[in-house]
C-alpha positions in Angstrom: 7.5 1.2 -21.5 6.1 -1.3 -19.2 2.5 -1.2 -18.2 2.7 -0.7 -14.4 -0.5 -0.5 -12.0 -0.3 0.4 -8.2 -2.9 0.2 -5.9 -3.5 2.3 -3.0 -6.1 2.0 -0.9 -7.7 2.2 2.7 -7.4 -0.5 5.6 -10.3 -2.9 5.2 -11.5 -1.6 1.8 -10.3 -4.9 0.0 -7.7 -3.4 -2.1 -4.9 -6.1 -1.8 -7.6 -8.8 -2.8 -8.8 -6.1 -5.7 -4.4 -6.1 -6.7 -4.4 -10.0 -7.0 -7.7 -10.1 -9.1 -6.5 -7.5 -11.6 -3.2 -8.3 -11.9 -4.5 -12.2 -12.7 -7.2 -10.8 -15.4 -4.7 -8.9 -17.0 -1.9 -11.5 -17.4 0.4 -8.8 -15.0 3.3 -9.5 -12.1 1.9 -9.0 -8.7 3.9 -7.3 -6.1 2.7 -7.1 -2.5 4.8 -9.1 0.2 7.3 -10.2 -2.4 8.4 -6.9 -2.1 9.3 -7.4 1.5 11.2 -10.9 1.2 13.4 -9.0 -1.6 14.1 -6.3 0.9 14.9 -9.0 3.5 17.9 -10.4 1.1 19.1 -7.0 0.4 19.6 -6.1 4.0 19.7 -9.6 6.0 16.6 -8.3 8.0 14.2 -10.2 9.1 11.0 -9.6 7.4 8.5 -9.3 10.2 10.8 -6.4 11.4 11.0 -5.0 8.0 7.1 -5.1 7.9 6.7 -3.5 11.1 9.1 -0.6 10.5 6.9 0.0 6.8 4.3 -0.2 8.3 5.1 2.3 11.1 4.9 6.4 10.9 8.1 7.2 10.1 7.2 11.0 10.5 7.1 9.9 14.1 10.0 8.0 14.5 11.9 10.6 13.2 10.5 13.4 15.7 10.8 11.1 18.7 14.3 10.9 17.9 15.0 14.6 17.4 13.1 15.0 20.4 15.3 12.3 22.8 18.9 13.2 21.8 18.8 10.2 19.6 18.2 7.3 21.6 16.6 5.4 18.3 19.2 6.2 15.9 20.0 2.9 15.0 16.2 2.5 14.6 15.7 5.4 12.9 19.0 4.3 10.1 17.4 1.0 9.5 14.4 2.7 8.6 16.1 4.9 6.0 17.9 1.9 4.4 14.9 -0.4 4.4 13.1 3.1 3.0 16.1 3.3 0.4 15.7 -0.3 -0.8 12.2 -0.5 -0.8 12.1 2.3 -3.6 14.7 0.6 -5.3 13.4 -2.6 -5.7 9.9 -1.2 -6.6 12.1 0.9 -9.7 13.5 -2.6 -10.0 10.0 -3.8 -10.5 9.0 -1.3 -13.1 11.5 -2.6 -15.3 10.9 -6.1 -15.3 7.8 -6.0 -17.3 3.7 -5.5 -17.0 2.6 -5.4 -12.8 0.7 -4.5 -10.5 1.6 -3.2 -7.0 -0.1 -2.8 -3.8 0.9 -0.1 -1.3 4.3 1.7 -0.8 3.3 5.0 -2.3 4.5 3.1 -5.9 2.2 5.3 -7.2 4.9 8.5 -6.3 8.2 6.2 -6.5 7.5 5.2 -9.7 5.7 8.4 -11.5 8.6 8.8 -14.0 7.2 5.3 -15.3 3.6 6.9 -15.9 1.9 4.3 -13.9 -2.3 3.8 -13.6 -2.5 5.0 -10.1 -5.9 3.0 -8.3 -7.0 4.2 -5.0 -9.6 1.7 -3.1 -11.7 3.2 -0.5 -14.8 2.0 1.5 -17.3 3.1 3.8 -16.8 2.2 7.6 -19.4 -0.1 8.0 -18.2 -2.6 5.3 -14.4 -2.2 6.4 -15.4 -2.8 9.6 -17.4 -6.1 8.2 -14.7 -7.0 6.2 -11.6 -6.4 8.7 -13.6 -8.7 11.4 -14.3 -11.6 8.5 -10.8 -11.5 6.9 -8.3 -10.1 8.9 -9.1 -10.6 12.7 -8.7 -14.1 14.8 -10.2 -12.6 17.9 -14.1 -12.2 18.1 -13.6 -10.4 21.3 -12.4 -7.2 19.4 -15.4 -4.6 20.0 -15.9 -2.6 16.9 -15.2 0.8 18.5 -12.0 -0.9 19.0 -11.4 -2.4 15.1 -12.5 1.1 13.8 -10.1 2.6 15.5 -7.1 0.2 14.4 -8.7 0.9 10.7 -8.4 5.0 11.3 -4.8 4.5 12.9 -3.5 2.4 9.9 -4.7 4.5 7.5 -3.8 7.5 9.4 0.1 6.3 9.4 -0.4 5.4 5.9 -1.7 8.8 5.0 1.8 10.1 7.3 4.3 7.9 5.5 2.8 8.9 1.9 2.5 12.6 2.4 6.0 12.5 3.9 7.7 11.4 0.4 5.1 12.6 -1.6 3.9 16.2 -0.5 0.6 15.0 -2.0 -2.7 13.8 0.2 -2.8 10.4 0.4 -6.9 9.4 -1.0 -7.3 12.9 -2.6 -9.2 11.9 -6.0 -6.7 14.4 -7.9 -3.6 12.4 -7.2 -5.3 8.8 -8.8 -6.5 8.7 -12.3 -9.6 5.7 -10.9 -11.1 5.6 -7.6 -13.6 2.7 -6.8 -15.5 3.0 -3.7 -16.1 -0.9 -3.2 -18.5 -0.6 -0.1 -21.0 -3.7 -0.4 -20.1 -5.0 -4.0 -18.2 -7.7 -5.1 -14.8 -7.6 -5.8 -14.7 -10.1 -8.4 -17.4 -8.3 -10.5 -15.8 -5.1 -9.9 -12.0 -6.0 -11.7 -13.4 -7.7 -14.5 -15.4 -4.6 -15.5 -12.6 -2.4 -14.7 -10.2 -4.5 -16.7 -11.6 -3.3 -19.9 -10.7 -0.1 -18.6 -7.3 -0.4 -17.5 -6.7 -2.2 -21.0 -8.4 1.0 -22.8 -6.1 3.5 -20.7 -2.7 1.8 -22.1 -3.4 1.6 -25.7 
């Protein structure tokens, strides 16, 4: 069976940049956005709305449509098919050979492939660092505001994964690593996790 690694991890924490190192140490397939152009083929989307709609709470899409005699449906079908062939491709994935994949509850999806499941967390203050250096243009962003966008991504992360999963998205029980990377080096940190990884699939 193929050696498959996903990462999950919190908004800010420096998981997706943690994925790419790992998977590059260890020789693996990464899978992050790729996973979103080979969606867009599937379904003749466009992939910013595909990456919107993943990255929305579907819980809450669904209820706001319940709840207004269906005046999202069609939203609410696209959804389910981009849903449907995202957990196809990612089984699609699996089978290809050795990866790593960021995101997408892979760590549920795929748990008939026995995958090392990876959660990344961090404290606050360095996602809030981090999210400001990395992933924000606008300097004007107060950082009541930018911690708030962190707690609301994760939170609709958390939504989407506990929907599919009926598991708690970050609980320590449902991972078999978690690495708090607050203030430490990502580039130190995979190389002395790689020997780990490569001990857990011999």
């Amino acid at each position: 069976m193929n050696k498959i690694i996903t990462i999950s991890r919190e908004f800010g924490s420096g998981g997706r940049e943690f994925a790419k190192r790992l998977a590059d140490e260890l020789g693996f397939a990464y899978y992050d956005k790729e996973i979103i152009s080979e969606i867009a083929k599937e379904s003749n989307l466009n992939e910013d709305y595909i990456e919107n709609i993943l990255n929305s709470d579907i819980v809450n899409q669904f209820n706001y449509t319940f709840a207004h005699s269906f005046t999202n449906i069609n939203q609410v079908n696209n959804s389910v098919e981009i849903f449907n062939l995202q957990n196809n491709i990612l089984k699609s994935i699996a089978k290809k050979g050795n990866c790593v994949i960021v995101g997408r509850a892979a760590d549920v999806i795929l748990e008939e492939y026995n995958p090392f499941k990876i959660f990344i967390y961090a404290s606050d203050e360095y996602k809030l660092q981090r999210v400001k250096e990395k992933e924000l243009h606008d300097n004007s962003c107060s950082n009541k505001d930018v911690l708030k966008m962190i707690k609301k991504i994760d939170k609709t992360r958390a939504s989407n994964y506990e929907l599919i999963s009926c598991k708690t998205w970050g609980d320590k029980s449902n991972y078999d690593l978690c690495i708090n990377t607050s203030n430490l080096d990502i580039k130190v940190i995979v190389k002395q996790i790689t020997n780990y990884v490569s001990e857990y699939f011999k």
